[in-house]
GUKOLDO-522528 format. One record per atom (N, C-alpha, C, O, CB): residue number from 1; residue in three letters; x, z, y negated. Coordinates in pm, 1 decimal. Each point is the difference from the previous one (the first is absolute). Glycine has a CB too. Example, Ala and Ser with C-alpha at 12.3 -4.5 7.8 and 13.67 -1.06 7.14 Angstrom:
<atoms>
+-----+-----+----------+----------+----------+
|   k |   r |       px |       pz |       py |
+-----+-----+----------+----------+----------+
|   1 | Ala |   1319.0 |    780.0 |    569.0 |
|   1 | Ala |    -89.0 |      0.0 |   -119.0 |
|   1 | Ala |     90.0 |      0.0 |   -120.0 |
|   1 | Ala |    103.6 |     66.5 |      1.9 |
|   1 | Ala |   -292.8 |     58.1 |    115.4 |
|   2 | Ser |    154.2 |   -196.6 |   -222.3 |
|   2 | Ser |     82.0 |      6.0 |   -119.0 |
|   2 | Ser |    -77.0 |     73.0 |   -109.0 |
|   2 | Ser |     50.9 |     16.9 |   -110.8 |
|   2 | Ser |     67.5 |   -231.4 |    173.6 |
+-----+-----+----------+----------+----------+
</atoms>
This chain:
<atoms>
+-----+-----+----------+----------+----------+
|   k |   r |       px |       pz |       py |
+-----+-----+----------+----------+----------+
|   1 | Unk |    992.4 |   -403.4 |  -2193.3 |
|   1 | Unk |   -119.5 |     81.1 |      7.8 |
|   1 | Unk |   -116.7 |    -83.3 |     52.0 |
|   1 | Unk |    -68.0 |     45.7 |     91.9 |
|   1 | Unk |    151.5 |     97.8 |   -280.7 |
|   2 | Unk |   -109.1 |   -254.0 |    140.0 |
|   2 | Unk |   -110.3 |   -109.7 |     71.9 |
|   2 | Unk |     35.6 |    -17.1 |    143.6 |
|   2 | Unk |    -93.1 |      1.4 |     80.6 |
|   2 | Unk |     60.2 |   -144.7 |   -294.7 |
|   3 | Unk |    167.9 |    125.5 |    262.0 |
|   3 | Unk |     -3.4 |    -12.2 |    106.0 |
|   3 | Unk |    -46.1 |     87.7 |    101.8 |
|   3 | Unk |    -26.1 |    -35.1 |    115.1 |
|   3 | Unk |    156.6 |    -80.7 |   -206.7 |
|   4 | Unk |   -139.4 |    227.8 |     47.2 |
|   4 | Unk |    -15.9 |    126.2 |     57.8 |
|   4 | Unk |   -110.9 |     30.4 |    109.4 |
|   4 | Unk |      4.3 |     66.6 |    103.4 |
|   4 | Unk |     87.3 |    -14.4 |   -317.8 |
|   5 | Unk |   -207.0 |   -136.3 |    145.1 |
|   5 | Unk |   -147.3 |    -32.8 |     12.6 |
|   5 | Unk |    -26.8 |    -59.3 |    153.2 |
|   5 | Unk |    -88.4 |     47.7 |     71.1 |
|   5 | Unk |     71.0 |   -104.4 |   -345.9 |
|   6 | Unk |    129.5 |    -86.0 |    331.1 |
|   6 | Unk |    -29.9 |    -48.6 |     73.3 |
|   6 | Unk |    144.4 |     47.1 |    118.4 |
|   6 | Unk |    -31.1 |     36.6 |    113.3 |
|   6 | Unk |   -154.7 |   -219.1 |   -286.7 |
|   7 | Unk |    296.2 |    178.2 |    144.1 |
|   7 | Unk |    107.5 |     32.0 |     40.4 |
|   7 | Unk |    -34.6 |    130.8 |    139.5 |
|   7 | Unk |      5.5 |    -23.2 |    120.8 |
|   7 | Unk |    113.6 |    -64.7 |   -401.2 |
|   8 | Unk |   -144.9 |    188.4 |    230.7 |
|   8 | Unk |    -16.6 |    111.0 |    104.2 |
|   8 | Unk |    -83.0 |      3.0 |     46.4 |
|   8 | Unk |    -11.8 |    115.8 |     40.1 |
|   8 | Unk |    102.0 |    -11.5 |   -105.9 |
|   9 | Unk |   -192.1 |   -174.4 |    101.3 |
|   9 | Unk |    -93.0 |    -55.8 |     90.7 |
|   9 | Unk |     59.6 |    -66.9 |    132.4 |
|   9 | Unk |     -7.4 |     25.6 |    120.2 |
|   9 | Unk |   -129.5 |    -57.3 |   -328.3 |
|  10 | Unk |    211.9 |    -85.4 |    114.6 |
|  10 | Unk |     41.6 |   -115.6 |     56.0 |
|  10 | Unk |     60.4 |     65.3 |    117.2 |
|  10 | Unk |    -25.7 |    -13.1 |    119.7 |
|  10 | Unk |     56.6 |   -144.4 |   -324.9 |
|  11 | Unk |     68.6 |    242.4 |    134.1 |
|  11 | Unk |     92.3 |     66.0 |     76.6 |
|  11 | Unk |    -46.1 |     70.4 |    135.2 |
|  11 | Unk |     61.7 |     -3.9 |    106.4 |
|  11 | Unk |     41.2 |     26.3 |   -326.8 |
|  12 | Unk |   -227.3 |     44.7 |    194.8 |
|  12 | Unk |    -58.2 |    116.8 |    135.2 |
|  12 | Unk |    -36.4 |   -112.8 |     54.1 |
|  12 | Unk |     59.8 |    -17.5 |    106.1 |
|  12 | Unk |   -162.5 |    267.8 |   -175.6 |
|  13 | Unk |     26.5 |   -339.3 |     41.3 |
|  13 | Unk |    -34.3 |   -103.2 |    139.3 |
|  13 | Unk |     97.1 |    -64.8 |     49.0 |
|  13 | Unk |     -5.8 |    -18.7 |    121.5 |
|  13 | Unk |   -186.3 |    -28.6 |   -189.2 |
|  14 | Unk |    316.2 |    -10.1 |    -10.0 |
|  14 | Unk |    102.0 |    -43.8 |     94.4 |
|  14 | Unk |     53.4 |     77.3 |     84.7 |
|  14 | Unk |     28.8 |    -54.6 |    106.5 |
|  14 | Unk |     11.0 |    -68.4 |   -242.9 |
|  15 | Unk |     -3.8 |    288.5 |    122.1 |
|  15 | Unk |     40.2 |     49.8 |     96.1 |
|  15 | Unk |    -90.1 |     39.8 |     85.5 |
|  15 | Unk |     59.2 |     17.4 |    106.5 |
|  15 | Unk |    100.0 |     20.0 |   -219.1 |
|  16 | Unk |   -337.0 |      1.0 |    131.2 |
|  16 | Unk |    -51.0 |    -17.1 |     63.7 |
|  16 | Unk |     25.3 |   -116.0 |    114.4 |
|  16 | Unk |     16.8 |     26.1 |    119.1 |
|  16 | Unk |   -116.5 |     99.6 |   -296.2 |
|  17 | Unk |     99.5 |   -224.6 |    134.9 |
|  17 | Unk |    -54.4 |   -141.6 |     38.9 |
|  17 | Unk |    176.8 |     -6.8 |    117.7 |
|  17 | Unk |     -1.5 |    -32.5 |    118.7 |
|  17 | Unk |   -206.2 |   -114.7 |   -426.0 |
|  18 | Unk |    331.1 |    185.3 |    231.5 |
|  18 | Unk |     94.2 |     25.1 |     74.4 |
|  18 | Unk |     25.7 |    105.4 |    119.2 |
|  18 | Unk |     53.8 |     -8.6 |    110.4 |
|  18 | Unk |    -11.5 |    -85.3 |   -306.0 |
|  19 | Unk |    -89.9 |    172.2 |    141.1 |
|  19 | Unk |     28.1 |    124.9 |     93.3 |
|  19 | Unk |   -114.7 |    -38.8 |    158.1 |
|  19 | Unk |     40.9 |     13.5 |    115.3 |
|  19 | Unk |     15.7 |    205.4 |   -383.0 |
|  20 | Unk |   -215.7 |   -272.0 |    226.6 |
|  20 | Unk |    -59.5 |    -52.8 |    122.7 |
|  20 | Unk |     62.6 |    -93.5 |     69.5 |
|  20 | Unk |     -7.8 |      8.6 |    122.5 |
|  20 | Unk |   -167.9 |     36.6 |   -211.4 |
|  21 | Unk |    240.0 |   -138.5 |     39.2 |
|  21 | Unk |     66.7 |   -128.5 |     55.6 |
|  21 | Unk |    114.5 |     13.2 |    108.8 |
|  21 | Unk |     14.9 |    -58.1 |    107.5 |
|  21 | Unk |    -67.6 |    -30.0 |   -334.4 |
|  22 | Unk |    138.6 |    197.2 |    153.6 |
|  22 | Unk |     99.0 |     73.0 |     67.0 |
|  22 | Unk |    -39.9 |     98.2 |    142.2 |
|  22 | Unk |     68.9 |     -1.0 |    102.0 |
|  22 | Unk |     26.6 |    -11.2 |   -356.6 |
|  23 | Unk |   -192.9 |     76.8 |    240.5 |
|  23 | Unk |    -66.5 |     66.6 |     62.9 |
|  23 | Unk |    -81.2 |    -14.6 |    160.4 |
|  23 | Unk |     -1.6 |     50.7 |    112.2 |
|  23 | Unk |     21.3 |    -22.8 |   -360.7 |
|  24 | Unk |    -85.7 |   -141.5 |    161.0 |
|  24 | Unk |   -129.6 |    -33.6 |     92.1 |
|  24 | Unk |      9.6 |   -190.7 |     30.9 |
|  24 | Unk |    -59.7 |    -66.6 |     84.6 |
|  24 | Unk |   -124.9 |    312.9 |   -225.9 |
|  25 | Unk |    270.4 |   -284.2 |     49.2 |
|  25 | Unk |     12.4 |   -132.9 |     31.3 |
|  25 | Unk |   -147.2 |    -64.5 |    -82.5 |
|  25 | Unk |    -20.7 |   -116.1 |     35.1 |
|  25 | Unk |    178.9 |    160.9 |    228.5 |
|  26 | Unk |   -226.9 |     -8.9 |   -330.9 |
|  26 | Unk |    -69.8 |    -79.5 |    -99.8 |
|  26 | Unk |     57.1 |    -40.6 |    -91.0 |
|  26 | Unk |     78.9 |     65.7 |    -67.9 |
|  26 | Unk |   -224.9 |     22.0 |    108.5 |
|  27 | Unk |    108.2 |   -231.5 |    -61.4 |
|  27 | Unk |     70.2 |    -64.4 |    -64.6 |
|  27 | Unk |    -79.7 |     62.0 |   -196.9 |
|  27 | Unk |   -103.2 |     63.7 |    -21.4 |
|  27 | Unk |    168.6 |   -306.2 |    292.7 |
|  28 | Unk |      0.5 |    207.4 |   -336.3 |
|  28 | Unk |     -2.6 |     64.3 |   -144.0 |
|  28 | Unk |   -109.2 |    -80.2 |    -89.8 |
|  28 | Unk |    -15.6 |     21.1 |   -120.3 |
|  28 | Unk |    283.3 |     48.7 |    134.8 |
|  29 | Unk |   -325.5 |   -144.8 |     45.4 |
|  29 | Unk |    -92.1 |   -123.6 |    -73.5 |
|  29 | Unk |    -91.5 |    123.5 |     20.9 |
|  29 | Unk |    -41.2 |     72.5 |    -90.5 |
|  29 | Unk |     91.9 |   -383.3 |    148.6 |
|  30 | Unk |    -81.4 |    327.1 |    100.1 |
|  30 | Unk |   -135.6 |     43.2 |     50.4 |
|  30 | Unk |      6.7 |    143.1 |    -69.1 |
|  30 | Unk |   -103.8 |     38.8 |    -53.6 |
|  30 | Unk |     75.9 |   -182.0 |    303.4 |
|  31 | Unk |    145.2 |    229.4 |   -254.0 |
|  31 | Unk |     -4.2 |    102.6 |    -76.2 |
|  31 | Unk |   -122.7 |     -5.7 |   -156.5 |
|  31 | Unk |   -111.3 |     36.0 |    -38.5 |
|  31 | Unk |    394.0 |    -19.7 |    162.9 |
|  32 | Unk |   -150.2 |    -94.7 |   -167.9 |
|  32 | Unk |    -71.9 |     -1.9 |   -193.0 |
|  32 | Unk |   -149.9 |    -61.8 |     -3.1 |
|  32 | Unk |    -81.7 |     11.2 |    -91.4 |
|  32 | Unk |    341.1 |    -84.4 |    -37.6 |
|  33 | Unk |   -273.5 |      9.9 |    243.9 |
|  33 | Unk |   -165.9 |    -47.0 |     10.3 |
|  33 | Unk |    -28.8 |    123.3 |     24.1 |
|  33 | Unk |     25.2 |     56.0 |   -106.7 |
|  33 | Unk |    -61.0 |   -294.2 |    202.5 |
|  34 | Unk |     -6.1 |    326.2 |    -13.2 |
|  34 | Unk |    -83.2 |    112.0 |     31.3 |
|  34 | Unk |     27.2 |    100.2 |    -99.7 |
|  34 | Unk |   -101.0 |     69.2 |    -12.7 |
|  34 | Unk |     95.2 |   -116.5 |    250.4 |
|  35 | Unk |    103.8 |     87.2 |   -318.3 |
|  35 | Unk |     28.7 |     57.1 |    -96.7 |
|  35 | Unk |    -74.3 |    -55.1 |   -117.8 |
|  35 | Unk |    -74.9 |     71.2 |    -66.8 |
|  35 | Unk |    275.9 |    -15.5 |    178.0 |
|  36 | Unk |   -181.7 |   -173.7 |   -135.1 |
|  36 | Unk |   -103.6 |    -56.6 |   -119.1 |
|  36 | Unk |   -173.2 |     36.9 |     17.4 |
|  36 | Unk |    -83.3 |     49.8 |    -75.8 |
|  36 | Unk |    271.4 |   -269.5 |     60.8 |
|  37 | Unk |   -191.3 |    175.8 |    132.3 |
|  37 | Unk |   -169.4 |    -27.6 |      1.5 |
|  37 | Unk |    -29.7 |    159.8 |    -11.4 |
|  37 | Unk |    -75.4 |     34.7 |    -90.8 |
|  37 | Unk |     24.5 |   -285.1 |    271.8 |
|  38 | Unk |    107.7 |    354.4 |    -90.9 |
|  38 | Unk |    -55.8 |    136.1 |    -32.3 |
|  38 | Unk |     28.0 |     48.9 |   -147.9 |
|  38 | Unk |    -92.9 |     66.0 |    -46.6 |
|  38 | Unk |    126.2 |    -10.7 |    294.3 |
|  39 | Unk |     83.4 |    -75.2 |   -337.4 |
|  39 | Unk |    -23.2 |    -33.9 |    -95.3 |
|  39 | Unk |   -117.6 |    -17.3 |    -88.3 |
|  39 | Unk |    -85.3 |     55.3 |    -69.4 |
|  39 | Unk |    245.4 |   -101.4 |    172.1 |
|  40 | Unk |   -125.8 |    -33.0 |    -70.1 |
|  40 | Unk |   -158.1 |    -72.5 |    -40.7 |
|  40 | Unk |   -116.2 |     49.5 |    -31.1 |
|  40 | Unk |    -65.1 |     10.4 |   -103.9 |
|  40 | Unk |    129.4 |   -126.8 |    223.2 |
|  41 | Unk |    -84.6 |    157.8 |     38.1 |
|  41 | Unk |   -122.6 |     62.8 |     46.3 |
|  41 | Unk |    -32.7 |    100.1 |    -94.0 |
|  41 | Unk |    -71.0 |    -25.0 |    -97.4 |
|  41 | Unk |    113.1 |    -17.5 |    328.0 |
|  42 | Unk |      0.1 |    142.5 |   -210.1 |
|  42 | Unk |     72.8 |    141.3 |   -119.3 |
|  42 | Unk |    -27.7 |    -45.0 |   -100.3 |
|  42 | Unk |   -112.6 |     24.8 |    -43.3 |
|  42 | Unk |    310.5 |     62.9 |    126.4 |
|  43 | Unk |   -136.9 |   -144.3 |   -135.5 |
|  43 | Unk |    -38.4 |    -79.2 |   -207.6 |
|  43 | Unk |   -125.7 |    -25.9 |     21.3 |
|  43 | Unk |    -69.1 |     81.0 |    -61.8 |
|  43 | Unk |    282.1 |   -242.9 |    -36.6 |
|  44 | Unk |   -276.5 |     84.5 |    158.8 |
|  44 | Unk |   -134.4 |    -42.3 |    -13.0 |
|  44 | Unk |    -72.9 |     88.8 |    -12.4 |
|  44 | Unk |    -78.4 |     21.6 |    -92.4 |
|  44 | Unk |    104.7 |   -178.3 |    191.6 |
|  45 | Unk |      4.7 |    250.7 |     47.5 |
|  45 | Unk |    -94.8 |     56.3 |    -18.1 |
|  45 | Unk |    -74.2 |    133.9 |    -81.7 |
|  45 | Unk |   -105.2 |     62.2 |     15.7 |
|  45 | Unk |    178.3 |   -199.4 |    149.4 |
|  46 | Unk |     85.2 |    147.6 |   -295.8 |
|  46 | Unk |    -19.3 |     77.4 |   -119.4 |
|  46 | Unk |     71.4 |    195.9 |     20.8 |
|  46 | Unk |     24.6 |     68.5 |     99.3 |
|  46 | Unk |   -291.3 |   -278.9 |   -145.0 |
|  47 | Unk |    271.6 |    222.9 |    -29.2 |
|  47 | Unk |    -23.5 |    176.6 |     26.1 |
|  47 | Unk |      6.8 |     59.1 |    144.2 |
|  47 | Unk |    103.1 |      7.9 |     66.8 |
|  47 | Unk |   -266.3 |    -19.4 |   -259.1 |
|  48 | Unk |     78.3 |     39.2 |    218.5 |
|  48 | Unk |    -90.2 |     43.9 |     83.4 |
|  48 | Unk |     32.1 |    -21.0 |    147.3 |
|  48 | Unk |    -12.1 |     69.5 |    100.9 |
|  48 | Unk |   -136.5 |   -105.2 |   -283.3 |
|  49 | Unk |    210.9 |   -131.9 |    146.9 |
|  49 | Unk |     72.0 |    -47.0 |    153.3 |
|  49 | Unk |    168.3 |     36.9 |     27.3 |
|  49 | Unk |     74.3 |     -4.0 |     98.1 |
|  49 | Unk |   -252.3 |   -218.4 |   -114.6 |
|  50 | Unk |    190.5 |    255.8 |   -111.6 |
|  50 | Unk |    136.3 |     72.6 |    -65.9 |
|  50 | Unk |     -9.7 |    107.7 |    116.0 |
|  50 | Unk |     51.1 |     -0.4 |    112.0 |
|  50 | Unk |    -49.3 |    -36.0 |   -417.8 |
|  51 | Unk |   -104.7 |    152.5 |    226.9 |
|  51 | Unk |     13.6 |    104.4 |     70.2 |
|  51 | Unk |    -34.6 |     13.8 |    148.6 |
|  51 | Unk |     58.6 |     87.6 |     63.5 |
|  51 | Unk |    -82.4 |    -23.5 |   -274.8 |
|  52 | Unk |    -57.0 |   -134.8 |    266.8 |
|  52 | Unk |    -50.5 |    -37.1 |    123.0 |
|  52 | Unk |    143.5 |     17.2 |     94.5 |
|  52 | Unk |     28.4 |     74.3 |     93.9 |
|  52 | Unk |   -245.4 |   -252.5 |   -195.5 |
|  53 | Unk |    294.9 |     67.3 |     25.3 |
|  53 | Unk |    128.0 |    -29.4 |    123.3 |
|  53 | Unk |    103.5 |    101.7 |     -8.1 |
|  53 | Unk |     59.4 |     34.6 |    102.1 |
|  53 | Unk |    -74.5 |   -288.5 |   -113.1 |
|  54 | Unk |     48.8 |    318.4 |   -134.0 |
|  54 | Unk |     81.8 |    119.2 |      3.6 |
|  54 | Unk |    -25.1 |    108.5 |     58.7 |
|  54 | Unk |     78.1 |     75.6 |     57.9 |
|  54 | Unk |    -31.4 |   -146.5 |   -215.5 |
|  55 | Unk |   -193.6 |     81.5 |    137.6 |
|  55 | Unk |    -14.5 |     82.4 |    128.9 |
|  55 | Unk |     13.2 |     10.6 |    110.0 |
|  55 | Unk |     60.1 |     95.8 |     48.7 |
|  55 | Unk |   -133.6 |    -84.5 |   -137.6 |
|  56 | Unk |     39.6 |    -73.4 |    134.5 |
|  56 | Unk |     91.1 |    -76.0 |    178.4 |
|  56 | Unk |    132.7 |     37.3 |      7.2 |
|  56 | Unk |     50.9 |     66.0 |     90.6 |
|  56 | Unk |   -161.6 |   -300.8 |    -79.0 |
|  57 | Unk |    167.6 |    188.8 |   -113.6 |
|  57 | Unk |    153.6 |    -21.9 |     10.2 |
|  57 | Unk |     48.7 |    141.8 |    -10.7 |
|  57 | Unk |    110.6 |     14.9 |     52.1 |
|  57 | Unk |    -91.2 |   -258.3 |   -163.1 |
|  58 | Unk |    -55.0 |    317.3 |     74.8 |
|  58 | Unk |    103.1 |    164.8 |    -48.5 |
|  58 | Unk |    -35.6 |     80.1 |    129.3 |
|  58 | Unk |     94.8 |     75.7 |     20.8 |
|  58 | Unk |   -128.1 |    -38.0 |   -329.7 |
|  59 | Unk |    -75.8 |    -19.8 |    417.5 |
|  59 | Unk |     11.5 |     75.9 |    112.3 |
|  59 | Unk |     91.2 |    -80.5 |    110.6 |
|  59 | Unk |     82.9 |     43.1 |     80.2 |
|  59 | Unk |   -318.5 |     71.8 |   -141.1 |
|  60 | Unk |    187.8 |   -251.2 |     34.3 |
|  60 | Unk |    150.6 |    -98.1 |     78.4 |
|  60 | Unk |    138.1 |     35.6 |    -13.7 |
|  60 | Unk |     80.1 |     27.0 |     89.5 |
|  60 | Unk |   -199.0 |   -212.6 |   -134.0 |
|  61 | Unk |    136.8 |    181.8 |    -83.3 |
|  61 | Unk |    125.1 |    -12.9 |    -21.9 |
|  61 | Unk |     88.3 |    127.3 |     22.6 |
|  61 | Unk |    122.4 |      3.8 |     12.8 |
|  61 | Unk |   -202.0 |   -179.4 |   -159.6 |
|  62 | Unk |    -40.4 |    313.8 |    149.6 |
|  62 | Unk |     38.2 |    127.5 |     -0.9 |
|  62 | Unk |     28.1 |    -32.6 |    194.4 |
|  62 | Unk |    114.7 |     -1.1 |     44.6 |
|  62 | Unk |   -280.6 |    167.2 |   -316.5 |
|  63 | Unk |     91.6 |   -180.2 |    327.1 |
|  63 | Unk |      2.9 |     23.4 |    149.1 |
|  63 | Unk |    137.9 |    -77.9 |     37.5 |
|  63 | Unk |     73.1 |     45.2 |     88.2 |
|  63 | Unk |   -356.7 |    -31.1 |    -41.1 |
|  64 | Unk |    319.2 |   -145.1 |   -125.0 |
|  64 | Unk |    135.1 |    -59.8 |     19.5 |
|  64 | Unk |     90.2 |     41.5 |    -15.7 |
|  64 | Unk |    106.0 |    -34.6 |     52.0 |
|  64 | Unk |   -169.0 |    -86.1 |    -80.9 |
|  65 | Unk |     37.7 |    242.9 |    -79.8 |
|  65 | Unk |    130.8 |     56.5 |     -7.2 |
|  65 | Unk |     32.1 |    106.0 |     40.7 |
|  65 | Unk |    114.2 |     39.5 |    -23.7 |
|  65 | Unk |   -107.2 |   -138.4 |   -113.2 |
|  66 | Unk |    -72.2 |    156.1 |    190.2 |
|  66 | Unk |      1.7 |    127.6 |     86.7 |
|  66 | Unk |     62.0 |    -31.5 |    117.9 |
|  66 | Unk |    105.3 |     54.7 |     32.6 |
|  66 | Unk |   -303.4 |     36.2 |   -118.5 |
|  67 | Unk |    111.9 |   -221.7 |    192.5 |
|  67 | Unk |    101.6 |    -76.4 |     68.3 |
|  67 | Unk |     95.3 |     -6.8 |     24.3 |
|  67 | Unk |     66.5 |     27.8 |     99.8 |
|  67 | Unk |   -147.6 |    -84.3 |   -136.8 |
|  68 | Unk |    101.4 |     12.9 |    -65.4 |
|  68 | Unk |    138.3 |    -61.0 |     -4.3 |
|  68 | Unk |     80.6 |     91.9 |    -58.6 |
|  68 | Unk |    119.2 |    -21.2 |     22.3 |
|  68 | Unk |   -188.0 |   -200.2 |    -37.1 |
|  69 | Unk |     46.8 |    310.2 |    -48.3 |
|  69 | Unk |    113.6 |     93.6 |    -32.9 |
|  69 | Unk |    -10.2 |    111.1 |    129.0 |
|  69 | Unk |     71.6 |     98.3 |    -19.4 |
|  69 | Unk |    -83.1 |   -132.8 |   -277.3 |
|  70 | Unk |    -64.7 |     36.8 |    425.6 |
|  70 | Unk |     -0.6 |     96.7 |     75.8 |
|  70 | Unk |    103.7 |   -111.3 |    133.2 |
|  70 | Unk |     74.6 |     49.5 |     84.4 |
|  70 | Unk |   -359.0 |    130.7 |   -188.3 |
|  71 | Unk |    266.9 |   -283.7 |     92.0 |
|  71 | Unk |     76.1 |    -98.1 |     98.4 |
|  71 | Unk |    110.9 |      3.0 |    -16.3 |
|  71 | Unk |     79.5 |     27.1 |     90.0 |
|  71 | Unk |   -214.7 |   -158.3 |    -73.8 |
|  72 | Unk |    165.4 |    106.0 |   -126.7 |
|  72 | Unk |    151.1 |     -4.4 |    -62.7 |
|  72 | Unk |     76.4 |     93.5 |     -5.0 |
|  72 | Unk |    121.8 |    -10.5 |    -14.2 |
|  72 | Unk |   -188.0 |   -112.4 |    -97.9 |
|  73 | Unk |     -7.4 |    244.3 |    125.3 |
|  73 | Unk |    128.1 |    168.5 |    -51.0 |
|  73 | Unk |     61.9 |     19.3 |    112.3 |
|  73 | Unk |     83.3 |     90.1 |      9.9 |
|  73 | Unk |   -221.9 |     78.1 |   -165.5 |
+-----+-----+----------+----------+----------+
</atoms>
């Protein structure tokens, strides 16, 4: 159960950090660096920067998948 905490984290950035590498040929250092620092960024900047970036992210992620589920059929 403690492990729980750090483990599935660990996990989404390694396959992040894999799946770019595979992909795009970035190497996995430079991945978990830019992943950390935005990270980061986000925590710092509390709440607020929480919601700031989720917001961004859900009309993105909607337009990606429309995309891509209209490319693919």
């Amino acid at each position: 159960m403690l492990a729980s905490f750090g483990i599935g984290n660990m996990t989404q950035s390694n396959t992040v950090a894999t799946s770019v590498e595979e992909s795009f040929g970035v190497p996995v250092w430079i991945v978990g660096l830019v992943l950390a620092v935005a990270t980061g960024a986000v925590l710092i900047g509390g709440i607020r920067s929480i919601g700031k970036v989720t917001a961004g992210f859900v009309p993105l992620m909607i337009v990606l998948y429309v995309v891509a589920s209209w490319c693919c059929w």
